[in-house]
N, C-alpha and C positions, 0 to 999 in steps of 0.2 A: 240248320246247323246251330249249335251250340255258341253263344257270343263269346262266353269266357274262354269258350275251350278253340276259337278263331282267335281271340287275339293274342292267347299263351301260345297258337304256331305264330303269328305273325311276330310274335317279340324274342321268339327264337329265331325264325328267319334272318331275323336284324342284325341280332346278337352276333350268332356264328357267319353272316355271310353272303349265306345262301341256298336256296330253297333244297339242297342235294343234301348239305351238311344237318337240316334242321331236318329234314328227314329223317336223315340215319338215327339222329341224336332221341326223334319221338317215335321211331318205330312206325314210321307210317311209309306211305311211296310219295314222290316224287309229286307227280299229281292231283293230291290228297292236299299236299301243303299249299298249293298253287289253289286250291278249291277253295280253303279256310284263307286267303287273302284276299280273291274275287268275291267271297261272301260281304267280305267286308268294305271294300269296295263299292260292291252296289247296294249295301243295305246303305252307306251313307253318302254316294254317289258323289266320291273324289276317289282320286287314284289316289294311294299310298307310294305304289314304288314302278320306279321307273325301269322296265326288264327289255334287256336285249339279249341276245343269243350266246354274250361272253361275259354280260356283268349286268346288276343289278343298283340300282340308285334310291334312296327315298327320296321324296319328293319334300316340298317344304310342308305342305300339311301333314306328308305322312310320318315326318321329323316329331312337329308338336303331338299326331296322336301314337305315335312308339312314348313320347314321354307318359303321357299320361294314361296309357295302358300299364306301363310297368308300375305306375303308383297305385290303379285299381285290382291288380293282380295280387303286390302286395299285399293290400287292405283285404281280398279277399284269403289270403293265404291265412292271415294274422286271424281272421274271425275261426276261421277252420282250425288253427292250433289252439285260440283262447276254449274252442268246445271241445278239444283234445287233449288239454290240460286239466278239464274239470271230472275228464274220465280217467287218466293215466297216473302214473307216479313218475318222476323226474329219470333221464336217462341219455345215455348219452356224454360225449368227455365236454369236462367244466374244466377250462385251461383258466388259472389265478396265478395272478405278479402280488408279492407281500416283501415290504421288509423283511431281511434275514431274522434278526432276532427276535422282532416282533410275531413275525410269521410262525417261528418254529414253537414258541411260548403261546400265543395266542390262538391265532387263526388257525391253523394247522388240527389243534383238539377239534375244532367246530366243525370242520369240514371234514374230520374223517368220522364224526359219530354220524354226518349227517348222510355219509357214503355209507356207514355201517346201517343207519336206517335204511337206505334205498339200493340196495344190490346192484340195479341196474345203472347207476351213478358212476361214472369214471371221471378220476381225480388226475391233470394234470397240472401238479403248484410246481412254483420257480422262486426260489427263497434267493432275495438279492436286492443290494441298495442303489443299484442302478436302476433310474427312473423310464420303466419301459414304456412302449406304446401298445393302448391298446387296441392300433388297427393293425399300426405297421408290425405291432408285433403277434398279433393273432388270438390277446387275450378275451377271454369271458369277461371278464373282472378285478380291478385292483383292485389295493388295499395301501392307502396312503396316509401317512401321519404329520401333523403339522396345518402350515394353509395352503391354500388350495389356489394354484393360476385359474382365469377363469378361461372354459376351453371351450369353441364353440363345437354342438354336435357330441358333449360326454356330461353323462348325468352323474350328479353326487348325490350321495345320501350318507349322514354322519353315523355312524355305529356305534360308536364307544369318545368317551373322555380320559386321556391318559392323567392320572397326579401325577406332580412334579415334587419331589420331596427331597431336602438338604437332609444327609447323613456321613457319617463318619463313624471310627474303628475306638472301643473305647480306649485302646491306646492313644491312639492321635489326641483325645478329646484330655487324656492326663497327662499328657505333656502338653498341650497347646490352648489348655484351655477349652469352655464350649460358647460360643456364637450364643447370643441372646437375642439380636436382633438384625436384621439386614444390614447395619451400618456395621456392624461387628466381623463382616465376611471380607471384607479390605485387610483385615490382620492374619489371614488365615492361607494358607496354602491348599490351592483348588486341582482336581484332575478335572480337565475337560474335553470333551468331543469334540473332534474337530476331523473332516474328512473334505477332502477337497480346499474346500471354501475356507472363508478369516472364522475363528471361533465364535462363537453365537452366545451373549448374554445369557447369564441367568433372570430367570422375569420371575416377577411376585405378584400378584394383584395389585391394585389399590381402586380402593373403591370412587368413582364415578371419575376416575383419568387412567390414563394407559397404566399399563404394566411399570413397574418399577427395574430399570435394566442396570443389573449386578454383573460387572466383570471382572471374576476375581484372579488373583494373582495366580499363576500358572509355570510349572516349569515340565511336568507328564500330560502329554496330550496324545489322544488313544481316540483310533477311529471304532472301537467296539464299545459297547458299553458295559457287555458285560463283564469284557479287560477293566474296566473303571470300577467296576465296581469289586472286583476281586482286589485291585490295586489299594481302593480306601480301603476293604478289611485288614489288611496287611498295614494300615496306621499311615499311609502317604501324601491325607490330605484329604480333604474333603470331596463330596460330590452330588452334584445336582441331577436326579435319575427317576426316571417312573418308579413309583409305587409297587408296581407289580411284578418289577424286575428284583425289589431288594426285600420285600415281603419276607421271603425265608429265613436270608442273611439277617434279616434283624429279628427275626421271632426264635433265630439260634444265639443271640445274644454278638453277632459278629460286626454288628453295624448298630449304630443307635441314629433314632430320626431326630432330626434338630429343628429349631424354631416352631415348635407346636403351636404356638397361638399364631401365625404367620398364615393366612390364605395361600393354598394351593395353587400354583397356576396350572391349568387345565390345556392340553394339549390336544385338538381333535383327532379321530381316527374315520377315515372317509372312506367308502366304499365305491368304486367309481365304473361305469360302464357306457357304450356307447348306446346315443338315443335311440332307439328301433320305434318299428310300426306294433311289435308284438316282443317283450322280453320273453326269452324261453324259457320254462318252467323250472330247470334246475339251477339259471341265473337266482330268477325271484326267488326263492327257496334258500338258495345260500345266503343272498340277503337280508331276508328275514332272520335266518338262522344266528350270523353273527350282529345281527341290532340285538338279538334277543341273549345272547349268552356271553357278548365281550364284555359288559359292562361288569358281570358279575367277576372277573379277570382282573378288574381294575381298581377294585376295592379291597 
């Protein structure tokens, strides 16, 4: 008999039960499963499991080798799909968690040119700022902005750097004056993000010590940003917002960027998923896809 193919019955056996269930479940009889246990059994001459006539028991060795079959099943599974991968095109549903806005502006183009390249790709996105899980909640892959808890069992990889850029409505700016420097944002009236949680500073660089934390005066606080940024065109005060969200607004003359000799603070954009023995193909793929095209998003 076949080793792999003895211990993929034995690890079903385990799984569902019992030798009737793990039958049905591999289309074999009854006595066929019973056969691919005794195989193994005497090729290593210890019992695995302990059978009476109304239940079935593993044994303590048969405990540690059900573990470590299901780890070399894996590993053979993961070689079989890496030479599966080097012949197929990606397919199958890619379930993705993205911020709302970011998601709908950003991530959202990549992932559907990258469906429009692969026909066989099925797109299920979930645009929302609720921080979901991607076990409990069944995803392929996030897409998270900001930093990062560190989690054990979930890989990161950065994709994109969001700008962070001070602007206002060239009305606001002719009546209230324009900011020249960071110390200058204290006299000014700010809109800012705030959802849930206390409102989050404004940060600027500085070079070789932390960020410099700007919290300025506030009376509109909007859990959207793109509400914020519709709110400054309208002359309500300034605001602290990605680059790529107010791009438009201000190349239509609706917004003007302020403190230009000022460093950028940079915001990460993380792509995140859990560790496996084998990523599957349409995972890495979107992966690659948005390392390779969000950047150009953010400029």
């Amino acid at each position: 008999m076949d080793r792999l193919t003895s211990m993929s019955v034995f690890v079903r056996a385990v799984d569902l039960g019992s030798f009737a269930a793990a039958a049905a479940a591999l289309d074999l009889s009854g006595p066929m499963v019973g056969k691919h246990v005794r195989f193994l059994e005497e090729r290593l001459g210890v019992r695995l499991i302990n059978r009476t006539t109304r239940r079935q028991s593993l044994t303590d060795f048969g405990r540690a080798y059900y573990e470590r079959c299901r780890i070399i099943l894996a590993e053979a599974a993961a070689a079989d799909a890496l030479a599966a991968d080097q012949l197929s095109e990606p397919c199958g549903k890619l379930r993705v968690t993205m911020p709302a806005l970011f998601g709908r502006h950003c991530v959202a183009p990549v992932l559907l040119e990258l469906a429009r390249q692969y026909p066989r790709l099925e797109l299920d996105l979930s645009f929302g700022d609720r921080i979901a899980e991607l076990a409990e909640d069944g995803y392929d892959l996030a897409i998270r902005t900001g930093n990062l808890a560190d989690r054990a069992g979930v890989i990161a990889r950065r994709v994109a750097r969001q700008r962070m850029v001070v602007c206002a409505s060239p009305s606001y700016l002719e009546e209230h004056g324009r900011p020249r420097r960071i110390e200058d944002l204290g006299s000014h009236q700010a809109i800012v993000y705030r959802r849930l949680r206390p409102v989050s500073p404004w940060l600027f660089p500085r070079e070789g010590q932390p960020p410099a934390e700007v919290m300025p005066a506030s009376r509109l606080r909007l859990d959207d940003m793109d509400a914020i940024a519709d709110a400054a065109a309208t002359g309500m005060g300034l605001a602290w917002l990605p680059f790529w969200l107010v791009r438009e607004r201000i190349q239509a003359g609706l917004l003007v960027r302020l403190l230009p000799d000022q460093p950028e603070f940079l915001y990460d954009v993380h792509a995140l998923w859990l560790q496996t023995y084998h990523l599957p193909l349409r995972v890495r793929l979107a992966v690659d896809a948005l390392a390779a095209a969000l950047p150009r998003f953010m400029t």
